[in-house]
N, C-alpha and C positions, 0 to 999 in steps of 0.2 A: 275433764280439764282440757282435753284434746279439743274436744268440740267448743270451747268457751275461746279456745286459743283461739281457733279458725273462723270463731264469728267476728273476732276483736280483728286478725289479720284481713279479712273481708272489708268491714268496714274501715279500715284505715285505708287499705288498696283503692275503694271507690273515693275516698278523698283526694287521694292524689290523681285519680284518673280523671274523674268529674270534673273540670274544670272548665267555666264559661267565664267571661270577662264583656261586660258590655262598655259599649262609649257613651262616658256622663256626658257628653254633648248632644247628645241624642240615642235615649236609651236603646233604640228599635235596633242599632246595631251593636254586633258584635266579633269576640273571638271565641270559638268552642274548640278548646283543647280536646275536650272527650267525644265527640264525634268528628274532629279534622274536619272543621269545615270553616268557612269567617261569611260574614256580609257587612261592609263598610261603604263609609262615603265620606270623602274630603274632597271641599270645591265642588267642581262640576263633574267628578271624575267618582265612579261606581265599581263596586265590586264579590261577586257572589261566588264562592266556588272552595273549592279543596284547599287545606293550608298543611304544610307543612314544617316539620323547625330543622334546620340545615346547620349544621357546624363547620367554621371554615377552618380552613390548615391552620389561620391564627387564635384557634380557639373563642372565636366569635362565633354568639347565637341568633341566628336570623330567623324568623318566622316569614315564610314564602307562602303570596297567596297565587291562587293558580286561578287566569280567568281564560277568554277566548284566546285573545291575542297580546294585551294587555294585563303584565302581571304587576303584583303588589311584593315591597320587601321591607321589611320591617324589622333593625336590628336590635334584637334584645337586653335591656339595658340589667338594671340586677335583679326583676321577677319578669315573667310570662307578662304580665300587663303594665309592664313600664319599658319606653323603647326611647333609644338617644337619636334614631334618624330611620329617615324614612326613602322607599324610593319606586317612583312609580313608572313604569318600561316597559317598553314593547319588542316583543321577541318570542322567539322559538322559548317554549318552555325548559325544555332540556338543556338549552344554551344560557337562561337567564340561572338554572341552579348549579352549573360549572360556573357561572361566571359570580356568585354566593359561596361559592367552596373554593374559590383559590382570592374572591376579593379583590379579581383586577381581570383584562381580558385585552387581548391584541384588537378582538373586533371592537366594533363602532354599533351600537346599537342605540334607537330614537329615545330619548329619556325626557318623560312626560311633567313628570315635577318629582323635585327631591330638595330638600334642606341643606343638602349638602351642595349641591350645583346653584341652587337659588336661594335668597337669604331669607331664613324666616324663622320659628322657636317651635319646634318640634312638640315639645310639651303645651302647649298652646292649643294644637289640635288635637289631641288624642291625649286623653286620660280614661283608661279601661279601671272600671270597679268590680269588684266580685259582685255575690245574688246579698250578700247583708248591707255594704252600698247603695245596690242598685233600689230597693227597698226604701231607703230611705229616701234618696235621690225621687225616685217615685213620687212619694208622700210630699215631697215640698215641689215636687213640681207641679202639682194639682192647684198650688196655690197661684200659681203662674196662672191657671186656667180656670180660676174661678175668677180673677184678676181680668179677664179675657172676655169672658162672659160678661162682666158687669160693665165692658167699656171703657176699663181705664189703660189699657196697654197703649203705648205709643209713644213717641218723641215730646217731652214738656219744655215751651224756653222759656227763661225764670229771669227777671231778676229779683235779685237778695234787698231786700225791705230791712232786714234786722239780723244780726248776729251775737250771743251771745251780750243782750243786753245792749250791743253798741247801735244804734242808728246809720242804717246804708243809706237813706232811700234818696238819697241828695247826689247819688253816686253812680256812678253809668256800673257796678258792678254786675254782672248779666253770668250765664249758663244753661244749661237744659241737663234734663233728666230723664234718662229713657228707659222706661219697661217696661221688660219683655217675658215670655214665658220662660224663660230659665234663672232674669234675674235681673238687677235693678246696678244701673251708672249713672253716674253723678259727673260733672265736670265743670266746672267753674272759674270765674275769673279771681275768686275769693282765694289769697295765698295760705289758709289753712283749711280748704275743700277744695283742691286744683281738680283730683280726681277720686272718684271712692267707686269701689266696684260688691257688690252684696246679693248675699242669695237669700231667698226665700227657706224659711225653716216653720215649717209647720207646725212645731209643738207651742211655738209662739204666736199665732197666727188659729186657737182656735174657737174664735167666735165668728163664725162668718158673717156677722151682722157689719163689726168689724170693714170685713174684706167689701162688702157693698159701699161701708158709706169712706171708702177710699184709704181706709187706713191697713198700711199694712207694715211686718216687724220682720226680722233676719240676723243673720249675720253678715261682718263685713269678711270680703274674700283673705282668705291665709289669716286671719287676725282669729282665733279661736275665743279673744276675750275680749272682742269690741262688737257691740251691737248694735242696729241702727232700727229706728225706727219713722216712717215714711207717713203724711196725714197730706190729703189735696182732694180739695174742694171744686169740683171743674164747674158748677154752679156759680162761685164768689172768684171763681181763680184768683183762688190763695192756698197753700200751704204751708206746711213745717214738716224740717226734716233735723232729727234728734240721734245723738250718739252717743252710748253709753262706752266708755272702757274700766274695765275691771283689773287691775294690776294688785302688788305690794309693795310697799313701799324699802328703806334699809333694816328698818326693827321686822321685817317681815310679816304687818301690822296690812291688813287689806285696804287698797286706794280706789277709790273710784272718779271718773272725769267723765262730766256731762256737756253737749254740745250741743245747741238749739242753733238753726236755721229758720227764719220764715223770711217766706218770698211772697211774689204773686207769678203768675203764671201771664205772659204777655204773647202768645201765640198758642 
């Protein structure tokens, strides 16, 4: 029983120590809680070296990365891989983790970019995933680069020929559609397609015959029950772009709403 105890208390221990977190904006980097160490990259600005997590006198949690001269600090929002701001400085190191433990400092130190000093949405650039995430994220990004391979990534300007049955083509309605290896934007002059932003999901996506002859399917971003699905012809420059949404309706009776786009492609 002792021994069954100590294997259960082990592996729980390594769950909680284990812990890596990469960035779904590009998987190559990350945060390793269980070896203290990070390798990121926002903008032009790099970063490889020792991390540690700092608690200040106001019971905030910061994860500090430690570089040459130039450190990283990242405050902990309510897990290890979700952070409400970010701040990136140059400084004595010993100086930038007194100045992470008290939260404020009489000196003047050079402050390279931060969200709080310059305006910008924190969450925007950094979203860390665990290894069953990151996995997945994986698998639909391959679809990005099979996409890649076959020539169709890049800037599309459209304009809208038809929508839902009604006739545009008399009509200066115009936009572009860009994809790219992580994922597919739409923006338009059409005022129920202004913008739609969608990822690739591979379990939709698996006939790569498919993916050659330009058709490709996903989900739309934050919407877990709207689907879209992308068809362009760069031979005819024509395509159609289709939206499924899945809802209930009051009797709690299942709704679905479909949306057809075809365009041509004019650059």
């Amino acid at each position: 029983m002792k021994k069954v105890f100590f294997i259960f208390l082990l592996f729980f221990t390594n769950l909680l120590v284990c812990q890596i977190f990469y960035d779904s904006n590009d998987l190559k980097y990350f945060l390793d809680f269980s070896k203290k160490t990070a390798n990121l990259k926002f903008q032009e600005y790099e970063i490889k070296g020792p991390l540690q997590e700092v608690t200040s006198l106001y019971g905030n949690i910061f994860t500090v990365i430690k570089g040459d001269s130039i450190h990283w600090v990242l405050q902990q929002s309510e897990k290890k891989n979700k952070y409400s701001s970010y701040l990136i400085i140059k400084g004595e190191y010993k100086d930038i983790l007194k100045l992470v433990k008290r939260e404020m400092s009489s000196e003047k130190y050079e402050v390279l970019s931060s969200d709080i000093i310059y305006s910008g949405h924190f969450t925007d650039y950094f979203n860390f995933v665990d290894d069953n995430d990151f996995e997945k994220i994986a698998k639909n990004r391959l679809i990005g680069s099979y996409l890649k391979e076959y020539g169709l990534l890049g800037v599309y300007n459209i304009k809208i020929v038809r929508n839902n049955g009604i006739n545009f083509i008399d009509l200066d309605i115009t936009g572009k559609i860009i994809l790219s290896e992580k994922d597919i934007v739409i923006e338009t002059s059409l005022p129920t397609l202004t913008r739609l932003v969608g990822y690739y999901e591979s379990e939709l996506n698996n006939n790569i015959n498919f993916l050659k002859k330009g058709i490709v399917s996903g989900r739309v971003l934050y919407e877990n029950s709207s689907f879209y699905s992308l068809s362009i012809d760069k031979n005819k420059n024509f395509g159609t772009f289709t939206t499924l949404e899945f809802g209930t309706d009051p009797n709690e009776e299942q709704t679905s709403k479909r949306s057809t786009t075809t365009f041509i492609i004019v650059d």
